[in-house]
Backbone as JSON Lines, residues from 0, in Angstrom:
{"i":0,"aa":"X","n":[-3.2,8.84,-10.65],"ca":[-3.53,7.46,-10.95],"c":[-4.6,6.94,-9.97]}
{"i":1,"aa":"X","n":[-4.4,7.27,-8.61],"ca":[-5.26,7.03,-7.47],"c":[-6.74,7.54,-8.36]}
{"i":2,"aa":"X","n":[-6.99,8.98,-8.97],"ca":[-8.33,9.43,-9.08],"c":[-9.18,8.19,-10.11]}
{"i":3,"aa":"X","n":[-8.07,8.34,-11.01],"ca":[-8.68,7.83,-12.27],"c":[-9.14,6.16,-12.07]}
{"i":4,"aa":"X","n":[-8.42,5.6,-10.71],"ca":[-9.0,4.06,-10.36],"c":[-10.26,4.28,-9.91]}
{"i":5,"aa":"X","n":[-10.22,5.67,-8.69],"ca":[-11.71,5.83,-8.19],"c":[-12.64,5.75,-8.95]}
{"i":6,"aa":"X","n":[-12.48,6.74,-10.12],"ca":[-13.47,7.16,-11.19],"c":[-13.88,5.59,-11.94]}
{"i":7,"aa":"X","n":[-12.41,4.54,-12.34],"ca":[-13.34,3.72,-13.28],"c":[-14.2,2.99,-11.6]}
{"i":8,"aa":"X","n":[-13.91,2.67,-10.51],"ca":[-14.62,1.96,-10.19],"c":[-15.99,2.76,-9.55]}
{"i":9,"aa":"X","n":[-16.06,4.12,-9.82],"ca":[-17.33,4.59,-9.05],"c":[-18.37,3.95,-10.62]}
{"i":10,"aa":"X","n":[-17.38,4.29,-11.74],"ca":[-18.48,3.89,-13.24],"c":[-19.14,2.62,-13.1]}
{"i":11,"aa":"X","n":[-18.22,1.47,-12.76],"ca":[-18.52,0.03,-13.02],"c":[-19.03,-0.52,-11.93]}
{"i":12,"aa":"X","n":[-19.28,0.24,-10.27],"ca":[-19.69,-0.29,-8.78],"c":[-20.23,-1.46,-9.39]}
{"i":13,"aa":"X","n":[-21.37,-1.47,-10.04],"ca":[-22.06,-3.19,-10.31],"c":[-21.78,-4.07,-10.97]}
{"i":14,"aa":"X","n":[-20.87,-3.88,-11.69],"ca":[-20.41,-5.07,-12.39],"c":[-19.01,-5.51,-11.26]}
{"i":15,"aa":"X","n":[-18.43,-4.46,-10.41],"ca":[-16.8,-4.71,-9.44],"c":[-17.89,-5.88,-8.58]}
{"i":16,"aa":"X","n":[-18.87,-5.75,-8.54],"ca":[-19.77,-6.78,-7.22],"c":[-20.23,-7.86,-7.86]}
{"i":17,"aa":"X","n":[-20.57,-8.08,-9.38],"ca":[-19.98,-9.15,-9.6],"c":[-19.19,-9.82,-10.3]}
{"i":18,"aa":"X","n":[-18.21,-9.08,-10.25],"ca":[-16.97,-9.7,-10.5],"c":[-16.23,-10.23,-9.09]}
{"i":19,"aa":"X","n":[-16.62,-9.73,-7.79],"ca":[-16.04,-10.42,-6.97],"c":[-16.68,-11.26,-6.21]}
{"i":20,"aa":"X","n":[-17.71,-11.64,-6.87],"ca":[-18.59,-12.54,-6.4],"c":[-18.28,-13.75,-7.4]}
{"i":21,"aa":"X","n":[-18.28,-13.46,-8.84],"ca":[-17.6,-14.78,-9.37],"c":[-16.41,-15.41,-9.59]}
{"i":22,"aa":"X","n":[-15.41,-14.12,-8.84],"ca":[-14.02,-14.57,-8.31],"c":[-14.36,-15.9,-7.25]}
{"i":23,"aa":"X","n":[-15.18,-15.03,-5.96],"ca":[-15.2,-15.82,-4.66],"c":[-15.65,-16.93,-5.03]}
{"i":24,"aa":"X","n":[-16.78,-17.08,-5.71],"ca":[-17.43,-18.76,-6.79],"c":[-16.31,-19.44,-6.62]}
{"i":25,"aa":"X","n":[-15.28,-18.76,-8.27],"ca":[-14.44,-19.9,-8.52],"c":[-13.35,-20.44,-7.58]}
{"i":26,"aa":"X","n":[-13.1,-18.95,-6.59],"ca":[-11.67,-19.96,-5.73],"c":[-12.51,-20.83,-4.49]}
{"i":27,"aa":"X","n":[-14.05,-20.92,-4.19],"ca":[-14.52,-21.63,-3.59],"c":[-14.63,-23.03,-4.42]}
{"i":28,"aa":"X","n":[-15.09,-23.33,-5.58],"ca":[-14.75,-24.24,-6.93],"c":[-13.12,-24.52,-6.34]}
{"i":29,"aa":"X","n":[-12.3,-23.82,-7.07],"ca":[-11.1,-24.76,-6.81],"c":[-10.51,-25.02,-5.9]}
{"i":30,"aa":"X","n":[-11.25,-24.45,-4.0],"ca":[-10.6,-24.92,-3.08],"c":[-11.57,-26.4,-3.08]}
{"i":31,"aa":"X","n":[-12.54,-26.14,-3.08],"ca":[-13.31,-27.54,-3.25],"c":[-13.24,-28.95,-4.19]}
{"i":32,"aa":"X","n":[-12.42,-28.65,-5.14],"ca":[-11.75,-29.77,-6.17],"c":[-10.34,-29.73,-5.14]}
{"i":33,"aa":"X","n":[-9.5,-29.04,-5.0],"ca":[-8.35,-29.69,-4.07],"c":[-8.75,-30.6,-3.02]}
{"i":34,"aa":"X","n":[-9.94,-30.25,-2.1],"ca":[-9.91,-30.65,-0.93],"c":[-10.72,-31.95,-0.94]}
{"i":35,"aa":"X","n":[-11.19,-32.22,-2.57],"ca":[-12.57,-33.26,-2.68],"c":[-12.04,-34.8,-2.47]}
{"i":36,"aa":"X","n":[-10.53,-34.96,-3.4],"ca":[-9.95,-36.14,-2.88],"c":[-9.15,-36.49,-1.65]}
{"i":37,"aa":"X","n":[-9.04,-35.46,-0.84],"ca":[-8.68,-35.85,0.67],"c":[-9.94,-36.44,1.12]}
{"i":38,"aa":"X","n":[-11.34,-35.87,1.11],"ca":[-12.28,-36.48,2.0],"c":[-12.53,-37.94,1.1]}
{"i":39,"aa":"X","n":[-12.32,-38.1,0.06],"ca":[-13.18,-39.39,-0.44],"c":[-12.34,-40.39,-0.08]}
């Protein structure tokens, strides 16, 4: 099971980079809507 994760992610390397780049986006998005009505 270990190989076959390597294998899909050696296939997809550029799309895994951005997919965790528009992860990091959105939980930067929704830490920033939580935290928007404390500062206002």
């Amino acid at each position: 099971m270990l190989n076959e994760i390597k294998s899909a992610a050696l296939r997809s390397s550029s799309t895994l980079i951005e997919d965790t780049i528009g992860a990091a986006a959105l939980a930067v998005i929704l830490l920033g809507g939580l935290y928007l009505p404390v500062l206002a």
